[in-house]
C-alpha positions as CSV (number, residue, x, y, z in Angstrom):
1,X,13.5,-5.0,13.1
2,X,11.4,-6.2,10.3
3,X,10.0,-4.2,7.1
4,X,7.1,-5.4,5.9
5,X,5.7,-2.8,5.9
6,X,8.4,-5.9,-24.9
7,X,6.1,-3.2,-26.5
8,X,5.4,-1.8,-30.2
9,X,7.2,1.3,-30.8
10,X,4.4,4.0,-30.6
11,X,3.7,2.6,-27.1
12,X,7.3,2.8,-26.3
13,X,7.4,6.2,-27.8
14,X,4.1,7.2,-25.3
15,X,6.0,5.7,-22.4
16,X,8.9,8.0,-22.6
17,X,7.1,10.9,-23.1
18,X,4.9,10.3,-20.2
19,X,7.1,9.3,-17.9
20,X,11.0,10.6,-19.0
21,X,11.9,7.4,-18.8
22,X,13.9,5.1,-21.2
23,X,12.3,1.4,-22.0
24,X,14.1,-0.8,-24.5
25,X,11.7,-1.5,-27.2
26,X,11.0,-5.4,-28.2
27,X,9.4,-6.3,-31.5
28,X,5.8,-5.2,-32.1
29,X,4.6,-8.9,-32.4
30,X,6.4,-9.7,-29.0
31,X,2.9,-10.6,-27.3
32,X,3.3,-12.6,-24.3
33,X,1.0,-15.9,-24.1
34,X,-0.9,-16.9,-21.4
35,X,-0.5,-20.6,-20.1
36,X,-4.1,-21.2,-18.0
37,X,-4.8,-24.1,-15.2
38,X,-8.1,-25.3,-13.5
39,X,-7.9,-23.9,-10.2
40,X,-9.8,-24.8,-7.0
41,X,-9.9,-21.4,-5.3
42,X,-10.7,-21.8,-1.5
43,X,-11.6,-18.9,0.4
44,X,-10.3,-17.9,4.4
45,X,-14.2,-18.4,5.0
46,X,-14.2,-22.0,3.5
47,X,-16.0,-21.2,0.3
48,X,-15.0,-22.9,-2.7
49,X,-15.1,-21.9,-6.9
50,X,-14.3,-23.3,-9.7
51,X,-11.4,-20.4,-11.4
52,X,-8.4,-20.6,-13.5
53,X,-4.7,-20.0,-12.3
54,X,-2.9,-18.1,-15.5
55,X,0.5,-17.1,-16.1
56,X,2.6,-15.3,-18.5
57,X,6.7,-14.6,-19.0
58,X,7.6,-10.7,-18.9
59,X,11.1,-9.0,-18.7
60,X,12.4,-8.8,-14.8
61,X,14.0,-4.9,-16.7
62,X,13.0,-3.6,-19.7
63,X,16.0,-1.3,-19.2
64,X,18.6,-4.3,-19.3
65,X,18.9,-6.5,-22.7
66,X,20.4,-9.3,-20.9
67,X,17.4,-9.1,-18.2
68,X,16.1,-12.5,-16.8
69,X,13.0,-13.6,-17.6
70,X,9.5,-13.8,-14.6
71,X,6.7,-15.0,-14.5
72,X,3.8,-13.4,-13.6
73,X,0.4,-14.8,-12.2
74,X,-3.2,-14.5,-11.4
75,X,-6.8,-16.1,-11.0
76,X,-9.5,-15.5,-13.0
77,X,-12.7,-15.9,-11.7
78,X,-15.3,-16.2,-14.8
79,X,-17.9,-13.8,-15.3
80,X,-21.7,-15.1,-14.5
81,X,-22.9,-12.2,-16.9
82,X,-24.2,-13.8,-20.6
83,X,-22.5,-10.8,-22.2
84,X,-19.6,-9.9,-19.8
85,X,-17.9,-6.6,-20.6
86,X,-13.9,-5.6,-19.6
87,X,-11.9,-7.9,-17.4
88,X,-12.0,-6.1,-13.8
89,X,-8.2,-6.0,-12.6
90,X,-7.8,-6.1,-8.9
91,X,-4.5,-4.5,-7.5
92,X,-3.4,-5.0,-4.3
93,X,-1.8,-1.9,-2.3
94,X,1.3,-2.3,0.2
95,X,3.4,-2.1,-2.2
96,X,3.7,-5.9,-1.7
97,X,0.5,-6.7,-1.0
98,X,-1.1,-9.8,-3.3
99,X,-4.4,-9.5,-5.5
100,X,-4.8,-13.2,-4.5
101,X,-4.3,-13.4,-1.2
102,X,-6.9,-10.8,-0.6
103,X,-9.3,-12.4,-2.9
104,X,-9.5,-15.3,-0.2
105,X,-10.1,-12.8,2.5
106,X,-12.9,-10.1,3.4
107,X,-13.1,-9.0,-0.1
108,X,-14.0,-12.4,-1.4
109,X,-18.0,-11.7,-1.5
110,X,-17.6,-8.4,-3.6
111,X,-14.6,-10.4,-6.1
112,X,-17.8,-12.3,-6.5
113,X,-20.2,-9.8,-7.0
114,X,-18.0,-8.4,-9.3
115,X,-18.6,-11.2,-11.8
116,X,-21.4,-9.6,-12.7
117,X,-19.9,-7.1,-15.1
118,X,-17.0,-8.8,-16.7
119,X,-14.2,-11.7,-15.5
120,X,-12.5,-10.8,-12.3
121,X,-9.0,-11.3,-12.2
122,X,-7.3,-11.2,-8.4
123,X,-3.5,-10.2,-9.7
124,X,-0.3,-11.2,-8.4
125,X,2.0,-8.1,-9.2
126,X,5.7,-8.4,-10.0
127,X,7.4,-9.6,-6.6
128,X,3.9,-10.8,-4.7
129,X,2.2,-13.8,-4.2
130,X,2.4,-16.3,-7.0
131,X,4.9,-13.4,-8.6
132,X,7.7,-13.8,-6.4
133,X,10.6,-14.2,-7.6
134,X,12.4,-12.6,-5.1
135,X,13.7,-13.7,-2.2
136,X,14.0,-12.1,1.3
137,X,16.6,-10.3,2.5
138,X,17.5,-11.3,6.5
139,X,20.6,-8.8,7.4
140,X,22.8,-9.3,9.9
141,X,21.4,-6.1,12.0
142,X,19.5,-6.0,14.6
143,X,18.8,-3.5,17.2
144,X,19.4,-5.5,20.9
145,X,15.9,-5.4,22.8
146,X,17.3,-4.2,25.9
147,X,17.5,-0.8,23.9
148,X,14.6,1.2,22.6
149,X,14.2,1.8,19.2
150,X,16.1,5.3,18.2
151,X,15.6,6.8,14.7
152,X,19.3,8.1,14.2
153,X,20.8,4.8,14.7
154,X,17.9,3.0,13.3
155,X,18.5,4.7,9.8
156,X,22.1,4.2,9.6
157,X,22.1,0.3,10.2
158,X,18.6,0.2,7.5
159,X,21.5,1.5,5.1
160,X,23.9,-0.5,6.2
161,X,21.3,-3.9,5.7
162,X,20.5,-2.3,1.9
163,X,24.3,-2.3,1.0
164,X,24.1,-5.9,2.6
165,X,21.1,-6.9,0.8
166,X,21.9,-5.4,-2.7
167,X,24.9,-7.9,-2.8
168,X,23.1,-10.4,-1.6
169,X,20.2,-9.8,-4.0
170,X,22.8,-9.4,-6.8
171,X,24.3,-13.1,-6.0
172,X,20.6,-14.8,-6.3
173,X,20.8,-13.0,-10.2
174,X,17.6,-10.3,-8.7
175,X,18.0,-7.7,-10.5
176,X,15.7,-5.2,-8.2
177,X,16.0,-1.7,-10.6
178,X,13.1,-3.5,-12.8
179,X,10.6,-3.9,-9.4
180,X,9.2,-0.2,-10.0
181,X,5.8,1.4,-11.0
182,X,6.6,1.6,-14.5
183,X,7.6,-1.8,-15.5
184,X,4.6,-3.4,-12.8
185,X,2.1,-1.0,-14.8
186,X,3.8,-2.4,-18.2
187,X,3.5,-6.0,-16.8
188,X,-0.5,-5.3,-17.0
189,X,-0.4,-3.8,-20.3
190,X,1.3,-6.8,-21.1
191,X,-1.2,-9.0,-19.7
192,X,-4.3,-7.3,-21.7
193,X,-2.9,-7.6,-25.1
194,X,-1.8,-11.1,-24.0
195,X,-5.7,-11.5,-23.4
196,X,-6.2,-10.4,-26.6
197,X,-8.8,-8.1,-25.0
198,X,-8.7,-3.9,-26.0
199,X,-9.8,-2.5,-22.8
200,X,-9.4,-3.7,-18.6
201,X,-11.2,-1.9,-15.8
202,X,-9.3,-1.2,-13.3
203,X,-9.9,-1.7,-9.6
204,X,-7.5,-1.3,-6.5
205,X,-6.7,0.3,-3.6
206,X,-3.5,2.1,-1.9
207,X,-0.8,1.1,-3.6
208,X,-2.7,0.1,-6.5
209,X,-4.4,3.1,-6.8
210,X,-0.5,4.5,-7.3
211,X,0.1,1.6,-9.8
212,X,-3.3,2.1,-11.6
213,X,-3.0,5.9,-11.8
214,X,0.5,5.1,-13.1
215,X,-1.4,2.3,-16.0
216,X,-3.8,5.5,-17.0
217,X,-0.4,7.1,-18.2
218,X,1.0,4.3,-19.9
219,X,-1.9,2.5,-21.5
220,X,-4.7,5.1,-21.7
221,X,-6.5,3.7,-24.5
222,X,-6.8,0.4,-22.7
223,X,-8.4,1.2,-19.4
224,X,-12.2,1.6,-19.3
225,X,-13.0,2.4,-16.2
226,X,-11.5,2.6,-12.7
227,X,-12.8,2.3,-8.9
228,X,-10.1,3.2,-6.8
229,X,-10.1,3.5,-2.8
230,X,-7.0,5.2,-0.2
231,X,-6.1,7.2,-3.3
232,X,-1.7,7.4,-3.1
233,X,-1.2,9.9,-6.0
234,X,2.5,9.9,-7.8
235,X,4.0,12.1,-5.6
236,X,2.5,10.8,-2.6
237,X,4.6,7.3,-1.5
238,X,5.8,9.7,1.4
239,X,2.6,11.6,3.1
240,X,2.8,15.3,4.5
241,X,3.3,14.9,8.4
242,X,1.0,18.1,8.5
243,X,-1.9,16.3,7.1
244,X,-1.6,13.8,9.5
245,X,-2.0,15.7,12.6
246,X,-5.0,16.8,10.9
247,X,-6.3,13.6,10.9
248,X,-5.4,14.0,14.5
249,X,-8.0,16.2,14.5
250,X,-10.6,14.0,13.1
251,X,-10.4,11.5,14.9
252,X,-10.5,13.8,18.3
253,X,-13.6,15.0,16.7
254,X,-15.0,11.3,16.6
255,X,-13.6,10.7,20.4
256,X,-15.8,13.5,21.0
257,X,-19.1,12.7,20.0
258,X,-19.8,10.4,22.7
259,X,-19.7,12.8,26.6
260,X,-17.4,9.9,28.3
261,X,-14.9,9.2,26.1
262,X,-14.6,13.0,25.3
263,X,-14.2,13.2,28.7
264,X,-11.8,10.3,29.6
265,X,-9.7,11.5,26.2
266,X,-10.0,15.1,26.1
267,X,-6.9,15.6,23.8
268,X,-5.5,12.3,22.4
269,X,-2.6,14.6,20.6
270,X,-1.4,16.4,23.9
271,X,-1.9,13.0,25.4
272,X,0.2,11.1,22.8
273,X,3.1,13.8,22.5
274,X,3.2,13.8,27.0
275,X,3.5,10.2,26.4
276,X,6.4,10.6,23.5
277,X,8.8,12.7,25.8
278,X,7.9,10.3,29.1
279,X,9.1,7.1,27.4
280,X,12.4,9.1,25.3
281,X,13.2,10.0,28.9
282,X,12.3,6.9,30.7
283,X,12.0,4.0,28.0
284,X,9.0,1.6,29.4
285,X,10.4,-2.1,29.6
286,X,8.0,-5.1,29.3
287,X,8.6,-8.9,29.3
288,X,8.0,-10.8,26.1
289,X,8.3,-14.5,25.2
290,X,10.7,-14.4,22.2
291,X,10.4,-16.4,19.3
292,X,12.6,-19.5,21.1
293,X,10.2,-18.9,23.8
294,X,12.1,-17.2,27.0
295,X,11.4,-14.7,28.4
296,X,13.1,-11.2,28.1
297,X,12.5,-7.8,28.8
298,X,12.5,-5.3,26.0
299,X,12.7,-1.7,26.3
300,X,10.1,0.2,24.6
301,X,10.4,4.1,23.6
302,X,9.4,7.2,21.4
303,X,9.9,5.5,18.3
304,X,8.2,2.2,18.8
305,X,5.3,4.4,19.8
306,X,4.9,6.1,17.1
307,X,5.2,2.9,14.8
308,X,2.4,1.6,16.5
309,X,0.1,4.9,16.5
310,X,0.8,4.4,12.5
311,X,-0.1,1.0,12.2
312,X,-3.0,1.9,14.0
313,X,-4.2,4.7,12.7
314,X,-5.1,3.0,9.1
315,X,-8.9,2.3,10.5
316,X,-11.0,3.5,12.7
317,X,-11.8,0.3,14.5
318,X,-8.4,0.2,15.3
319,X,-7.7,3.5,16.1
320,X,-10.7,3.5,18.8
321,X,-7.9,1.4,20.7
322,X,-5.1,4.4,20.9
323,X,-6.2,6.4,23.5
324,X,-6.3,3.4,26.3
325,X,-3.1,2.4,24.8
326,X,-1.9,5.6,25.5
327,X,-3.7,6.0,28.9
328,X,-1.8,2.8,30.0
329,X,1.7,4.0,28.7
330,X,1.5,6.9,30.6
331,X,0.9,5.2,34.1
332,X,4.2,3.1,32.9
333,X,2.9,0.1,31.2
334,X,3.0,-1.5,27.8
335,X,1.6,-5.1,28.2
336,X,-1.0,-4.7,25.7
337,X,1.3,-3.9,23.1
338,X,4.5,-5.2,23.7
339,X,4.2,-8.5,21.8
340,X,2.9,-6.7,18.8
341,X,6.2,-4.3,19.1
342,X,8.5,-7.7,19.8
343,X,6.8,-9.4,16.5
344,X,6.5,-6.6,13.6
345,X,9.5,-4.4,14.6
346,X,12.1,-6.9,17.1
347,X,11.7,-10.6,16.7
348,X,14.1,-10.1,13.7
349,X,17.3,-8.5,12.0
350,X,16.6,-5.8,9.6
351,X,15.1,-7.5,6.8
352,X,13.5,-6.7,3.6
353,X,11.4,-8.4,1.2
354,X,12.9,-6.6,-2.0
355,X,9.6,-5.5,-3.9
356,X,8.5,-3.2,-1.4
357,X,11.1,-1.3,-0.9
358,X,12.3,-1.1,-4.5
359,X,8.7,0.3,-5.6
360,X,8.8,3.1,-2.9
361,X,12.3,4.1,-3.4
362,X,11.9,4.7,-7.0
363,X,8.2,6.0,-7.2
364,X,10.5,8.7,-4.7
365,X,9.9,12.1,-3.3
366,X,9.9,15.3,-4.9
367,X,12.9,18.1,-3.6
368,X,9.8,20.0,-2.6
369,X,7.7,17.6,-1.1
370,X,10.8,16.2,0.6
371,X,11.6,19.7,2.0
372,X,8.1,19.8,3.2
373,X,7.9,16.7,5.1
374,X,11.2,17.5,7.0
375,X,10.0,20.7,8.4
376,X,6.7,19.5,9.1
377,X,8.2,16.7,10.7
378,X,9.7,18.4,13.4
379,X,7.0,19.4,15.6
380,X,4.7,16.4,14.2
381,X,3.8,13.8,16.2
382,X,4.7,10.9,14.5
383,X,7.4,12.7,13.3
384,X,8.4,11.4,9.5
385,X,7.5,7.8,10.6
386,X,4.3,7.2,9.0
387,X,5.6,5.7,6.1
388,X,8.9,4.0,7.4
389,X,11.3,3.3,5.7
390,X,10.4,6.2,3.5
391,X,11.7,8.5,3.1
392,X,14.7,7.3,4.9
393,X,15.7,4.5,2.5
394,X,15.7,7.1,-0.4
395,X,19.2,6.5,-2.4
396,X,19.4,3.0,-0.8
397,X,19.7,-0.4,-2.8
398,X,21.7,1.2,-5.5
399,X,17.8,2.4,-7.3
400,X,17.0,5.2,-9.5
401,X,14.4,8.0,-8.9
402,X,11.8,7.5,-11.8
403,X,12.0,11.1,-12.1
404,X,9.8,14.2,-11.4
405,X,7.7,13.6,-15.0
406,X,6.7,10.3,-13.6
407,X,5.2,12.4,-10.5
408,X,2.8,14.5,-12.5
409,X,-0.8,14.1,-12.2
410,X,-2.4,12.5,-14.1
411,X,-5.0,14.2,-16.8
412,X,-7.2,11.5,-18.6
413,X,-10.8,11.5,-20.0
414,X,-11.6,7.5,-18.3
415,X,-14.4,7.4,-16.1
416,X,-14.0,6.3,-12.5
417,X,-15.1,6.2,-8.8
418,X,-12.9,7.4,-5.9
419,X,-13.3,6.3,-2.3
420,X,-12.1,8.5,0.3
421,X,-12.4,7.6,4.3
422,X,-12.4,10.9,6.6
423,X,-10.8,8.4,9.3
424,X,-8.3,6.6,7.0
425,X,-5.0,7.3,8.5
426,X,-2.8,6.6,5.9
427,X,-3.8,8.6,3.1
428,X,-5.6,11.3,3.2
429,X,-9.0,13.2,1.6
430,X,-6.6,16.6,0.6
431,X,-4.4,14.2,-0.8
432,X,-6.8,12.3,-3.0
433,X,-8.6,15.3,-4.5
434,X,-4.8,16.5,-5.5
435,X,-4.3,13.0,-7.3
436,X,-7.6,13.0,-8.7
437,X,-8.1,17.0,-9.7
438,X,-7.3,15.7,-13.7
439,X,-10.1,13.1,-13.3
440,X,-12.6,15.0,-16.2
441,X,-15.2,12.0,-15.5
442,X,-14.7,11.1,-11.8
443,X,-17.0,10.6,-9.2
444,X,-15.4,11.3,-5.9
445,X,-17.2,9.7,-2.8
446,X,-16.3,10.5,0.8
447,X,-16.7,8.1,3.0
448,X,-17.3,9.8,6.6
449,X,-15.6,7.4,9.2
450,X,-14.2,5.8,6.6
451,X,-11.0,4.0,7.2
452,X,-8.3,2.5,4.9
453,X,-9.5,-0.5,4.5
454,X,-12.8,1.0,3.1
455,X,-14.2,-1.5,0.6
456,X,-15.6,-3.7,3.7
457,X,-15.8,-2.1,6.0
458,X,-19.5,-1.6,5.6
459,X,-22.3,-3.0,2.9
460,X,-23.0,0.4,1.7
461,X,-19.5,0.5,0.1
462,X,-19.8,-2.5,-2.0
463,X,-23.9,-1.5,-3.0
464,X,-21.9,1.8,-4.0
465,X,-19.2,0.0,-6.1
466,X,-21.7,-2.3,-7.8
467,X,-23.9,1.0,-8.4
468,X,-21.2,2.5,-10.3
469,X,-20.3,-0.6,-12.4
470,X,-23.6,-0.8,-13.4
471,X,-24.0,3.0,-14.7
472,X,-26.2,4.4,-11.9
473,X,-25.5,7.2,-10.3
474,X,-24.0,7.1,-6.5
475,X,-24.0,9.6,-3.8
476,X,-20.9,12.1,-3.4
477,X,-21.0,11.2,0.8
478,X,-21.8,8.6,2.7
479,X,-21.0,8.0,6.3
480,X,-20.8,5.3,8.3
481,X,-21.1,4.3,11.7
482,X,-18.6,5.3,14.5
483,X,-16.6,2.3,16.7
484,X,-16.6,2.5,20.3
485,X,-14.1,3.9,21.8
486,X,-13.4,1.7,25.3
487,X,-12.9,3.8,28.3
């Protein structure tokens, strides 16, 4: 199964004292440069600019003299503003995800739009994109597809593919402890003095609202403003289980408002947890076409459920698709999700793609929030899945914890605009407002409906951002339309 799912010493001194953390210290000249390349960007849509490709050498660990050197990368798309102000920093969530990558996608028209206020700059962090530098892991477990997914036995072989995989990482000369929060929000410090600019703005979402709250700590003087969407605060890689049944909630309430789906799906949670115990009895089997392309019957159970409900829970457009899903479970078949089960969670050993993991394992859990999630997890129903492989992979790949003082919130003076969906299904509204509650000049809109993937999922969102950037004032709620839900 798959999961993809060198500073001057005052800011060396700041770092530690934010953070408890020890970085070695370079010279204070020790400014990276920044090699730049015409580059013919070329959206998915077919659109076509004129940008630059840059890159610039940081340390793969600060924490390690004899560290390797990487190279990090972005495009810069130039601002069409005759007096351009900050660079506008785009950071892509997962962790893994890349800034470029989802500049060519739906996002492309407001990267443009952005222009407007300063150069845009889609960014490749540490162990993405054009970053990589690290290459995956394919272990030598799998989990045969005549059996159903079972957590128990599921965690013990991801542990034993991490010992396999920190050897094999070590043999390539990886060296993984640098790919965490810290040194990826160090890398952008790095970047902006390499710039020779004083201040960024700061714009991201998911993960990169974790790795920009994370930059507020370490270069506070250098950010001027933020816009951040499916807010992940420091102590929040692994979600409360509680908090997602009451999204549960909320998106019963959004089944309800129109008379025949509330009556076709008049409680998606009792429906989905009747479904749970059916199939952890009775696994459902459905025939696939593998990736040599036979055919094979796979068994399909609790957990591989509950993987899906999480992957689709993220947006509301696909969440609208749950309760038939469910509803076609229940009377024994799986053919409409079976070869997204066999592709994301089967077709493959156990393998990981290093950054990912690394970043999650060491941003960690608190001992109380860990405590938390266990108990809640027992009677929720997704269980402690929703953020697989954490927090099951915590201790693995021979990574540190970056401690409890790099989980404190964050308490900063820096303007900036929060986006939070009422349907996102990965992080959730109770959740941002803790992240943001040190936030003395934020703006916090909720987005009613709103999904994860907020920024397009409809034009007001983007008029909103653009609003902000320019200095007028936005609304505190906006809400947008419902999906349907088929019946």
């Amino acid at each position: 199964m798959p999961i993809i799912f060198r500073f001057a010493a005052l800011c060396i001194a700041a770092i530690v004292i934010a953070f408890g953390v020890k970085i070695l210290a370079a010279t204070p000249d020790a400014t990276p440069s920044i090699a730049f390349e015409p580059y013919e960007f070329v959206a998915n849509n077919g659109e076509r600019i004129d940008a630059e490709r840059g890159r610039f050498m940081v340390s793969e660990n600060r924490n390690a003299a004899d560290a390797r050197d990487i190279e990090i990368q972005f495009v810069r798309f130039k601002s069409t503003s005759e007096s351009p102000g900050n660079p506008i920093v785009y950071l892509a969530g997962g962790p893994g995800g890349s800034g470029v990558d989802t500049a060519r996608g739906r996002r492309f028209p407001l990267f443009m739009a952005m222009r407007e206020f300063g150069d845009v700059i889609a960014y490749d962090q540490r162990g993405t994109g054009f970053s990589n530098a690290v290459p995956p892991c394919v272990s030598s477990y799998h989990t045969p597809l005549s059996e159903p997914l079972v957590q128990a036995t599921e965690r013990a072989l991801m542990h034993k593919a991490a010992d396999e995989c920190t050897v094999f990482w070590q043999e390539k000369g990886v060296d993984l402890a640098g790919y965490n929060t810290v040194q990826n929000a160090l890398d952008l410090d790095d970047m902006r003095r390499a710039l020779g600019v004083e201040k960024v703005d700061i714009w991201g979402i998911s993960y990169g609202s974790h790795l920009a709250l994370a930059a507020v700590k370490i270069m506070p003087d250098h950010i001027g403003k933020l816009v951040l969407a499916a807010i992940e605060g420091l102590d929040a890689t692994v979600k409360y289980p509680a908090r997602t049944e009451a999204y549960f909630k909320r998106l019963q309430a959004a089944i309800n408002v129109d008379t025949e789906t509330a009556a076709a799906y008049p409680d998606f949670v009792a429906q989905m947890n009747r479904v749970h115990a059916q199939v952890e009895k009775t696994p459902l089997h459905a025939t696939i076409t593998d990736k040599d392309g036979n055919e094979q019957s796979m068994a399909i159970g609790k957990m591989e459920l509950q993987f899906v409900t999480s992957f689709f829970i993220a947006d509301p457009a696909r969440a609208s698709n749950l309760p038939g899903i469910y509803a076609m479970a229940e009377f024994g078949s799986a053919d409409r999700i079976a070869p997204l089960i066999y592709k994301f969670m089967r077709a493959e050993p156990i393998t990981f793609t290093g950054m990912a993991e690394a970043m999650d394992i060491m941003s960690g859990i608190s001992p109380t929030r860990a405590a938390a999630v266990k108990a809640q997890a027992k009677t929720a129903s997704l269980g402690d899945l929703l953020n697989y492989p954490m927090p099951h992979l915590v201790g693995a790949l021979g990574l540190d914890d970056l401690g409890e003082a790099f989980r404190t919130p964050v308490k900063t003076d820096i303007p900036a605009l929060f986006l939070t969906g009422t349907l996102d299904g990965r992080t959730y509204p109770k959740g941002a407002r803790e992240a943001i509650s040190g936030f003395r000049n934020g703006t916090q809109v909720t987005v009613v409906n709103g999904g994860h993937n907020v920024f397009m999922q409809d034009p007001q969102i983007s008029a909103i951002i653009l609003s902000y950037m320019r200095g007028e004032a936005v609304p505190t709620k906006v809400t947008l339309p419902l999906p349907d839900f088929p019946h």
